[in-house]
PDBQT receptor file of N, H, CA, C and O in Angstrom, charges set to zero:
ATOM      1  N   UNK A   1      14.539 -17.714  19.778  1.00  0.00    +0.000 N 
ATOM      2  CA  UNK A   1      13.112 -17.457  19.621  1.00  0.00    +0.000 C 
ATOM      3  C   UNK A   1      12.774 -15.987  19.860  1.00  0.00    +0.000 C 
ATOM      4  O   UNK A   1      11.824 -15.468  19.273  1.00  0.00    +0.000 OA
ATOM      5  N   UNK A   2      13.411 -15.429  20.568  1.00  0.00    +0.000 N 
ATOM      6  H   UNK A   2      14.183 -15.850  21.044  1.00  0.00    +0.000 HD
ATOM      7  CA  UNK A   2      12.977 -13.719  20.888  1.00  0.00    +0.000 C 
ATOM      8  C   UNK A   2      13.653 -13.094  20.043  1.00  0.00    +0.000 C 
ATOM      9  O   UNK A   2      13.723 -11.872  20.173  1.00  0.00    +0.000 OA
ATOM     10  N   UNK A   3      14.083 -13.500  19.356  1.00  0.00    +0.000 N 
ATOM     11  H   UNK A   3      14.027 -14.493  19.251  1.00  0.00    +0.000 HD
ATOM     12  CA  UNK A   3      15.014 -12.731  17.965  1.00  0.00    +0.000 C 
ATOM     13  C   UNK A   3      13.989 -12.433  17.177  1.00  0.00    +0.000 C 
ATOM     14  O   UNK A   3      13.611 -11.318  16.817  1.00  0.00    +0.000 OA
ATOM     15  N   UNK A   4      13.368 -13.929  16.815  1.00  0.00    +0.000 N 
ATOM     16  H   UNK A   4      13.675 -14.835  17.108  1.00  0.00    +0.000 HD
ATOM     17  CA  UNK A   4      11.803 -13.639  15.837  1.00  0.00    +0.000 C 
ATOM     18  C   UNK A   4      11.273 -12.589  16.493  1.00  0.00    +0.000 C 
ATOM     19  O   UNK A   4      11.098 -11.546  15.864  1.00  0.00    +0.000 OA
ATOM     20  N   UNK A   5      10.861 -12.684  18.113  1.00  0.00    +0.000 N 
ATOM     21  H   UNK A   5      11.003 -13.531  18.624  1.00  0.00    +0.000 HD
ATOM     22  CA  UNK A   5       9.451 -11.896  18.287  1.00  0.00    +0.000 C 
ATOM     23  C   UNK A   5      10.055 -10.371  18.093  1.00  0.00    +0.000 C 
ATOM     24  O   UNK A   5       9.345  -9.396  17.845  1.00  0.00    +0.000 OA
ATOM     25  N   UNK A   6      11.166 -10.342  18.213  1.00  0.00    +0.000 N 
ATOM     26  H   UNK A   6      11.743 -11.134  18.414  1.00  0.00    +0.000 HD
ATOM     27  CA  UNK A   6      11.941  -8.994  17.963  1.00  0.00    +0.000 C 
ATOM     28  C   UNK A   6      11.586  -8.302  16.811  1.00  0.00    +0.000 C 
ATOM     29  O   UNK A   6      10.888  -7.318  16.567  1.00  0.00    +0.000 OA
ATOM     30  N   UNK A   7      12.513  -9.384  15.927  1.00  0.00    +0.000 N 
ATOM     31  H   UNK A   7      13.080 -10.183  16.125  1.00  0.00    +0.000 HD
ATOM     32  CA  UNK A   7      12.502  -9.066  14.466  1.00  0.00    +0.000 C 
ATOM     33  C   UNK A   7      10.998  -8.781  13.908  1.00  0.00    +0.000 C 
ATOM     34  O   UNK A   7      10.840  -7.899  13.064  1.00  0.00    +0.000 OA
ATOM     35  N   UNK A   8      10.018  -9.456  14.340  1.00  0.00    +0.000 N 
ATOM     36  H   UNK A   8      10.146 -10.172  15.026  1.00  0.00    +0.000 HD
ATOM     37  CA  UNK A   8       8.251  -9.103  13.934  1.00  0.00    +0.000 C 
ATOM     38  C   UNK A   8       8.101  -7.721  14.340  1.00  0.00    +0.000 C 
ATOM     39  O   UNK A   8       7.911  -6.838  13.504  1.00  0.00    +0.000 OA
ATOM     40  N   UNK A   9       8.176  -7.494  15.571  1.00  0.00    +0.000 N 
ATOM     41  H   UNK A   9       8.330  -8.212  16.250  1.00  0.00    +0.000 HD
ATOM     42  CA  UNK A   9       8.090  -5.828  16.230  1.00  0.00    +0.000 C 
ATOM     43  C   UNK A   9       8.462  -4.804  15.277  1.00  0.00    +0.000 C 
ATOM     44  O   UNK A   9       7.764  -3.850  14.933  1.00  0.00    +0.000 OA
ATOM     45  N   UNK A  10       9.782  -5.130  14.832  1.00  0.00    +0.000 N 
ATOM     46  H   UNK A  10      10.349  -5.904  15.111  1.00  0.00    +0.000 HD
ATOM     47  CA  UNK A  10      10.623  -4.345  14.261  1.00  0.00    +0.000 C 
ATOM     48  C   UNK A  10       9.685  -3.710  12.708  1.00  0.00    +0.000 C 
ATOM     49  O   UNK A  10       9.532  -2.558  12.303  1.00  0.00    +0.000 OA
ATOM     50  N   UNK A  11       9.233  -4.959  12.183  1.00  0.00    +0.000 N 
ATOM     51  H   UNK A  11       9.358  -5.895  12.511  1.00  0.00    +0.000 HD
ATOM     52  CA  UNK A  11       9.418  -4.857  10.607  1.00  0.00    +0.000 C 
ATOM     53  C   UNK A  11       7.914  -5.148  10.348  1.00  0.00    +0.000 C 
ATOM     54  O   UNK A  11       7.488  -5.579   9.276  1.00  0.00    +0.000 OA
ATOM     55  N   UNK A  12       6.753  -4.724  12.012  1.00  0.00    +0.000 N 
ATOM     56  H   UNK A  12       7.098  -4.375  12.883  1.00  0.00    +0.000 HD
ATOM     57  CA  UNK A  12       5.536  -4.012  12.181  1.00  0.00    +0.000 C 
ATOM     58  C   UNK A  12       5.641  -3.013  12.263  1.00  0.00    +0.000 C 
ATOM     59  O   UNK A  12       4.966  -2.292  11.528  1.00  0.00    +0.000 OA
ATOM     60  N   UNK A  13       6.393  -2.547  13.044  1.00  0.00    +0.000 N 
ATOM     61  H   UNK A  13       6.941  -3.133  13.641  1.00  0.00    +0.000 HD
ATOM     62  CA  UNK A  13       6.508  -0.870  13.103  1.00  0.00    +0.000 C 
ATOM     63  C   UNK A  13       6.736  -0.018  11.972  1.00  0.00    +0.000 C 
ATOM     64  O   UNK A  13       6.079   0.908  11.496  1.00  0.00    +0.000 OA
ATOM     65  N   UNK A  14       8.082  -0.683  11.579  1.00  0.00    +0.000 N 
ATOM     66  H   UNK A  14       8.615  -1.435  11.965  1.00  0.00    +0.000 HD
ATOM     67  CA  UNK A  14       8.441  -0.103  10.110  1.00  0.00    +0.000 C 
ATOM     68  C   UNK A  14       7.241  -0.157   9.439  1.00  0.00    +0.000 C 
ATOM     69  O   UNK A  14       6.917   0.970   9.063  1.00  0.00    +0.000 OA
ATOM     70  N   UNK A  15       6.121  -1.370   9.011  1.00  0.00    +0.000 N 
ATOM     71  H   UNK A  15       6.384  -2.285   9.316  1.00  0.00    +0.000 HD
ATOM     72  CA  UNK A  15       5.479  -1.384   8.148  1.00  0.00    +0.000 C 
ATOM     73  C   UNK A  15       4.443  -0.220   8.263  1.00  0.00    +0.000 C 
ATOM     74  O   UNK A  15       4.139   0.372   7.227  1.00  0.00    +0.000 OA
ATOM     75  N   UNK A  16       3.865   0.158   9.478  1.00  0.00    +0.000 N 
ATOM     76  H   UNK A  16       4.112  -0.322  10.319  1.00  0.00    +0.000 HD
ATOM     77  CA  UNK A  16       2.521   1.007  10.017  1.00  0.00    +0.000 C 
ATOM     78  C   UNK A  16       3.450   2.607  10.122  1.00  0.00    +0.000 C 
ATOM     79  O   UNK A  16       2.982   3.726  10.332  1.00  0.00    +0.000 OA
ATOM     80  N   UNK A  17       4.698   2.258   9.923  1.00  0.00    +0.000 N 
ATOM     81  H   UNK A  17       5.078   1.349   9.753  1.00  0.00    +0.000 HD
ATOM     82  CA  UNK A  17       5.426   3.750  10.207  1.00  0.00    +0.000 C 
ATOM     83  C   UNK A  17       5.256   4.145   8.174  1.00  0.00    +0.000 C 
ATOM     84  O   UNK A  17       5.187   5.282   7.708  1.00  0.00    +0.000 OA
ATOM     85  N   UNK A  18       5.241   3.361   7.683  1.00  0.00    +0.000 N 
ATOM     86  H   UNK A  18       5.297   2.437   8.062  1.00  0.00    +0.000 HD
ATOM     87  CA  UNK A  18       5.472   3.713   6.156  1.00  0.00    +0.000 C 
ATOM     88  C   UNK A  18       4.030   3.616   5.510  1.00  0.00    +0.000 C 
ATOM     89  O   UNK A  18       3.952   4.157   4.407  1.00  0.00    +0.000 OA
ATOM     90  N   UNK A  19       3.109   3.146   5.894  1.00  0.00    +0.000 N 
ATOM     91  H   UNK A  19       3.172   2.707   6.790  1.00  0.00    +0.000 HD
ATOM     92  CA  UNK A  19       1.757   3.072   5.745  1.00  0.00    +0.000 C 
ATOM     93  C   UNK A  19       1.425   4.542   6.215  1.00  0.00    +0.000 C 
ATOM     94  O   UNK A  19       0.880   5.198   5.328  1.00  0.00    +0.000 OA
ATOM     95  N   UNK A  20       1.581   5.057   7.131  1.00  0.00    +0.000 N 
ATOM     96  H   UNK A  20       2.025   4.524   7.851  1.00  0.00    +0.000 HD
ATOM     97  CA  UNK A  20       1.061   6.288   7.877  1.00  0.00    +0.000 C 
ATOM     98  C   UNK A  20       1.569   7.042   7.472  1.00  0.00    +0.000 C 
ATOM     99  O   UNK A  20       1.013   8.116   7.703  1.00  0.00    +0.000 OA
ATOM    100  N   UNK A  21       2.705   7.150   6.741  1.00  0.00    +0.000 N 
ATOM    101  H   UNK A  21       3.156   6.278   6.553  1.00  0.00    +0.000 HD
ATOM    102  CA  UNK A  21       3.836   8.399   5.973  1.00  0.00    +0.000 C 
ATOM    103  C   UNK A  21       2.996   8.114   4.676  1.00  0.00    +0.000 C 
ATOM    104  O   UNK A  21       3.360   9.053   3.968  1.00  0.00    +0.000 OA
ATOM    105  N   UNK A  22       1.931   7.262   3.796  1.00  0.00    +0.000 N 
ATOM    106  H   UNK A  22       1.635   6.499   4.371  1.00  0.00    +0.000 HD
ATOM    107  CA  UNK A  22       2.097   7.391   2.794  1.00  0.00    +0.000 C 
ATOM    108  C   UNK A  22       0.664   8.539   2.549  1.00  0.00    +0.000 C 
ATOM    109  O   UNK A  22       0.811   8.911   1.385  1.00  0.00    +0.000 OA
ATOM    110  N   UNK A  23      -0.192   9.005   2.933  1.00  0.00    +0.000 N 
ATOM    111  H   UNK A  23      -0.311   8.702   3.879  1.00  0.00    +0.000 HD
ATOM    112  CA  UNK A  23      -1.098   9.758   2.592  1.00  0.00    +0.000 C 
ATOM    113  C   UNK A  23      -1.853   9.613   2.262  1.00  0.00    +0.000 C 
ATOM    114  O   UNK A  23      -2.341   8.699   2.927  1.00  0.00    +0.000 OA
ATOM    115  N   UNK A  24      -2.686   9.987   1.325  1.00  0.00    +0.000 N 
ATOM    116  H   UNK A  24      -2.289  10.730   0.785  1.00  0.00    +0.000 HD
ATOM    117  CA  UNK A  24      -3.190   9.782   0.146  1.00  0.00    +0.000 C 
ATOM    118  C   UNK A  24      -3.415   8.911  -0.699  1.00  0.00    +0.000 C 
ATOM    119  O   UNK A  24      -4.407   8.451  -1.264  1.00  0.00    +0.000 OA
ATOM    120  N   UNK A  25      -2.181   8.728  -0.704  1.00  0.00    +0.000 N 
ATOM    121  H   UNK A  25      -1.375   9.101  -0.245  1.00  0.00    +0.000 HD
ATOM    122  CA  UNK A  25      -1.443   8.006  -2.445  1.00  0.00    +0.000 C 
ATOM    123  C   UNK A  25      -1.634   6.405  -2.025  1.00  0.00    +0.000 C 
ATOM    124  O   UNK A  25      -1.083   5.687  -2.860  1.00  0.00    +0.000 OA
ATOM    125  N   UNK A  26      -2.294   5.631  -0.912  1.00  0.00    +0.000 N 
ATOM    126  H   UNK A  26      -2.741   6.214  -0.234  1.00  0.00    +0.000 HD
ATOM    127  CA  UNK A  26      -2.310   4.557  -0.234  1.00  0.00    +0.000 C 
ATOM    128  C   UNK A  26      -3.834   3.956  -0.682  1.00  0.00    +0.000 C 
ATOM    129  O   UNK A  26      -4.790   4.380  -0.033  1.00  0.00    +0.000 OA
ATOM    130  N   UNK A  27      -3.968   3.445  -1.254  1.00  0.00    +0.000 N 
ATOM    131  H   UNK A  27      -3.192   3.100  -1.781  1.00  0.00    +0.000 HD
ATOM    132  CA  UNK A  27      -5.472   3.299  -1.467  1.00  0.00    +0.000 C 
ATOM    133  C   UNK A  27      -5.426   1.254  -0.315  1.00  0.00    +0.000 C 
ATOM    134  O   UNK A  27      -4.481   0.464  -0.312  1.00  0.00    +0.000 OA
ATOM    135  N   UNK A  28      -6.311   1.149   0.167  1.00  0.00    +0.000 N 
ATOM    136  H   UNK A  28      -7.079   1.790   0.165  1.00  0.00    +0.000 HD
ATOM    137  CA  UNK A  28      -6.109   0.345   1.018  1.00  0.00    +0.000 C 
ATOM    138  C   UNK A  28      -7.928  -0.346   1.245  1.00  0.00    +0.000 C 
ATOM    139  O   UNK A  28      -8.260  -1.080   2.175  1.00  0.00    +0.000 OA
ATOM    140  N   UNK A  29      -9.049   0.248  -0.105  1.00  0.00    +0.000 N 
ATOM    141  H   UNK A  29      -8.779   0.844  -0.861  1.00  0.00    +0.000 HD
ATOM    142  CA  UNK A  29     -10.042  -0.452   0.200  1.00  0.00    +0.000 C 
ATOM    143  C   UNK A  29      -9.974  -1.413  -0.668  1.00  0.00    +0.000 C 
ATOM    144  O   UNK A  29     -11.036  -1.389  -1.290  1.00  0.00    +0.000 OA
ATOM    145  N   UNK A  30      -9.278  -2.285  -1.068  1.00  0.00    +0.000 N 
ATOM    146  H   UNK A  30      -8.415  -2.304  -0.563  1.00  0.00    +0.000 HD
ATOM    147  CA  UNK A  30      -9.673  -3.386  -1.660  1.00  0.00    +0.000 C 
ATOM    148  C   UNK A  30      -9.678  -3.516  -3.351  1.00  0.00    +0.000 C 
ATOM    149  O   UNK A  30      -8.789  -2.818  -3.838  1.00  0.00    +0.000 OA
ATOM    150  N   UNK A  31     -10.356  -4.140  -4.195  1.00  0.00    +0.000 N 
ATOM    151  H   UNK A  31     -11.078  -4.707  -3.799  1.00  0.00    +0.000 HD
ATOM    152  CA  UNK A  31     -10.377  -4.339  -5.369  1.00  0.00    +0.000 C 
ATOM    153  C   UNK A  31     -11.581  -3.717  -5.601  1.00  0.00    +0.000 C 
ATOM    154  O   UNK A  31     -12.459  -3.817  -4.744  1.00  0.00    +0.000 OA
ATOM    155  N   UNK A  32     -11.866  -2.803  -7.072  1.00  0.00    +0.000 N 
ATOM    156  H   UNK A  32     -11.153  -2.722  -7.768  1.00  0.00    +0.000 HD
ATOM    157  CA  UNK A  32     -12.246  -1.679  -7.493  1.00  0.00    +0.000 C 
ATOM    158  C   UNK A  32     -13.418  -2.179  -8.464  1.00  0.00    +0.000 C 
ATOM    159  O   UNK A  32     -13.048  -3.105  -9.186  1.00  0.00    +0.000 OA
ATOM    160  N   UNK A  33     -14.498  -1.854  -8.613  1.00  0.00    +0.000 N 
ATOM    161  H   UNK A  33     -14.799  -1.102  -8.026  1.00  0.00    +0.000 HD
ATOM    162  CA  UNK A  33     -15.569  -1.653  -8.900  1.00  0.00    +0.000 C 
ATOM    163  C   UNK A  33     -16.299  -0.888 -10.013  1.00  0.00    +0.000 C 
ATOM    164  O   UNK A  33     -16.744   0.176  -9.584  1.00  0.00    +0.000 OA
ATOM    165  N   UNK A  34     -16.533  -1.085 -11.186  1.00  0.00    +0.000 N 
ATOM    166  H   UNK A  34     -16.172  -1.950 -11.535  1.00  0.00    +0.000 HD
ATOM    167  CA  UNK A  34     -17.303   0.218 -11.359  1.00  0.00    +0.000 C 
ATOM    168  C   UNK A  34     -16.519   1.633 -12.273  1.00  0.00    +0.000 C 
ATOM    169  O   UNK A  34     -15.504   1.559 -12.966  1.00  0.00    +0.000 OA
ATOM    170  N   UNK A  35     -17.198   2.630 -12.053  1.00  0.00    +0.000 N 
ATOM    171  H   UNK A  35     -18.023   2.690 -11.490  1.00  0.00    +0.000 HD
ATOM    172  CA  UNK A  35     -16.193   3.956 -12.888  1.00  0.00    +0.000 C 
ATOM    173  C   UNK A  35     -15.167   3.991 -12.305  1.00  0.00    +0.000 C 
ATOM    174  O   UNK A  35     -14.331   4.255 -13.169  1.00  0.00    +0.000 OA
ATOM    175  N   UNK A  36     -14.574   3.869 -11.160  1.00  0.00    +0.000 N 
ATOM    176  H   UNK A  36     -15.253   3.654 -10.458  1.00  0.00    +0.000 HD
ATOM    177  CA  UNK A  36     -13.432   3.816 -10.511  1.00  0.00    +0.000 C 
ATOM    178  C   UNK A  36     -12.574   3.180 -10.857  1.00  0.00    +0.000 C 
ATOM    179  O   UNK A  36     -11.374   3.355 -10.647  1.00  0.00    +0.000 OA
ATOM    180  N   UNK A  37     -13.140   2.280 -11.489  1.00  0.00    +0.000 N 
ATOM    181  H   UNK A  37     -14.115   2.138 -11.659  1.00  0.00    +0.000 HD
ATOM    182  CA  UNK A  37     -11.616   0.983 -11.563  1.00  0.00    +0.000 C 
ATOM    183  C   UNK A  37     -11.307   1.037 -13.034  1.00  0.00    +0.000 C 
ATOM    184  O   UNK A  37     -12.064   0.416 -13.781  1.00  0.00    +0.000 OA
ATOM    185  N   UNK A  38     -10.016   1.879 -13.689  1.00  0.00    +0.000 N 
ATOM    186  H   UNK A  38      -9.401   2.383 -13.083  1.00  0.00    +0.000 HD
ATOM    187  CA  UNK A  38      -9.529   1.932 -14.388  1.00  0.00    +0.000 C 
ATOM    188  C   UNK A  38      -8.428   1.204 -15.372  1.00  0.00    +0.000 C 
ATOM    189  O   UNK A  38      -7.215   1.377 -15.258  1.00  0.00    +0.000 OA
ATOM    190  N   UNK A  39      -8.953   0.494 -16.203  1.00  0.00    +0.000 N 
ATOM    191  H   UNK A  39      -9.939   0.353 -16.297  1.00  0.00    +0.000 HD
ATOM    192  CA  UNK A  39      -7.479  -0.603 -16.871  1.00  0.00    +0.000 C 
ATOM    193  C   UNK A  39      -6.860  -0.251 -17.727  1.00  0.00    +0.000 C 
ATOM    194  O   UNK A  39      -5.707  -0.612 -17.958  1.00  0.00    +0.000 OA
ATOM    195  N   UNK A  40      -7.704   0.757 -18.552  1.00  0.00    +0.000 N 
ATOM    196  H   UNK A  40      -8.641   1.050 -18.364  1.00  0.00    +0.000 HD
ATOM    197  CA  UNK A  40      -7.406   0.928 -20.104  1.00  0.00    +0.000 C 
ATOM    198  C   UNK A  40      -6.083   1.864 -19.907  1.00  0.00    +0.000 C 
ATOM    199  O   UNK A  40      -6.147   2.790 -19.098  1.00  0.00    +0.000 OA
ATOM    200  N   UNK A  41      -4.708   1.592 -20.748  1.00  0.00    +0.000 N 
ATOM    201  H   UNK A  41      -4.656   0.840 -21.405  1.00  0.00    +0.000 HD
ATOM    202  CA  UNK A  41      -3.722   2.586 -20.679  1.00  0.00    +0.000 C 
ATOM    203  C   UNK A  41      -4.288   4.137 -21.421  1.00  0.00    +0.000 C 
ATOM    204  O   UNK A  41      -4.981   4.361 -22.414  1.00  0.00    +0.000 OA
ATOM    205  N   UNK A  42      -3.704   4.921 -20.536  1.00  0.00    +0.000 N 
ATOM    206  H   UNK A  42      -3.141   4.740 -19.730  1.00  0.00    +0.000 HD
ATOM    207  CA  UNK A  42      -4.149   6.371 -21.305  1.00  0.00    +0.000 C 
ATOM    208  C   UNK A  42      -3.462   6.777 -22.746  1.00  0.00    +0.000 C 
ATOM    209  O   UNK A  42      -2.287   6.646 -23.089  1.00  0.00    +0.000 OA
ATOM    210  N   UNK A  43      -4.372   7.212 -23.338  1.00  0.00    +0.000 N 
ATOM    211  H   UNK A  43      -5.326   7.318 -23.059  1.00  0.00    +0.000 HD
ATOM    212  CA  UNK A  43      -3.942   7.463 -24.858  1.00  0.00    +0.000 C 
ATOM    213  C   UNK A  43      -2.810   7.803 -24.672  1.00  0.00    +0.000 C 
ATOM    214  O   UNK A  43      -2.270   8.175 -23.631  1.00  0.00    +0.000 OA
ATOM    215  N   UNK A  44      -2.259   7.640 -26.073  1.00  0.00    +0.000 N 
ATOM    216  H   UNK A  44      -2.698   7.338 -26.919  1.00  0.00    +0.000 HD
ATOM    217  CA  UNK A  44      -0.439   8.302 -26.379  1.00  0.00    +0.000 C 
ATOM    218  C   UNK A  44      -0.934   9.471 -27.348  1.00  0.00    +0.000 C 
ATOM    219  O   UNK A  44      -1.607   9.492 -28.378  1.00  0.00    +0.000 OA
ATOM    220  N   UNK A  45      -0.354  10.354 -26.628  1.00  0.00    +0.000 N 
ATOM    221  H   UNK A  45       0.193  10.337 -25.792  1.00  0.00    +0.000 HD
ATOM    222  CA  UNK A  45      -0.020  11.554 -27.611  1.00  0.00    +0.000 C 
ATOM    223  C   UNK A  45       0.699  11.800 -28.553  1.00  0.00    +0.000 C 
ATOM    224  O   UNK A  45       1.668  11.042 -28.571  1.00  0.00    +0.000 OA
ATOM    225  N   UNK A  46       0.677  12.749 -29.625  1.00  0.00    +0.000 N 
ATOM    226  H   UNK A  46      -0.110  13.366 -29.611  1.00  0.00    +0.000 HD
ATOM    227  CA  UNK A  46       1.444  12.638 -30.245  1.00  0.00    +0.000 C 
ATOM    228  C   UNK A  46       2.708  13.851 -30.255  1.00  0.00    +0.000 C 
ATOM    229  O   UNK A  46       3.670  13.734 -31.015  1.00  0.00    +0.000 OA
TER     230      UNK A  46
């Protein structure tokens, strides 16, 4: 049983250690709204 509570610790930390390394690039409010929320693929060039 303390293996689990181990193994949870472990692979929380990792998770909030890689969340906090990501910057920016982490968008984390939710589902998008509005001009913001973009679907359409961007044109192809030629």
């Amino acid at each position: 049983m303390w293996k689990i509570a181990v193994g949870f610790a472990v692979f929380a930390g990792l998770a909030l250690y890689v969340i906090s390394q990501g910057g920016d690039n982490i968008d984390m409010t939710g589902e998008k709204h509005g001009a913001e929320a973009v679907h359409a693929p961007a044109p192809a060039s030629k």
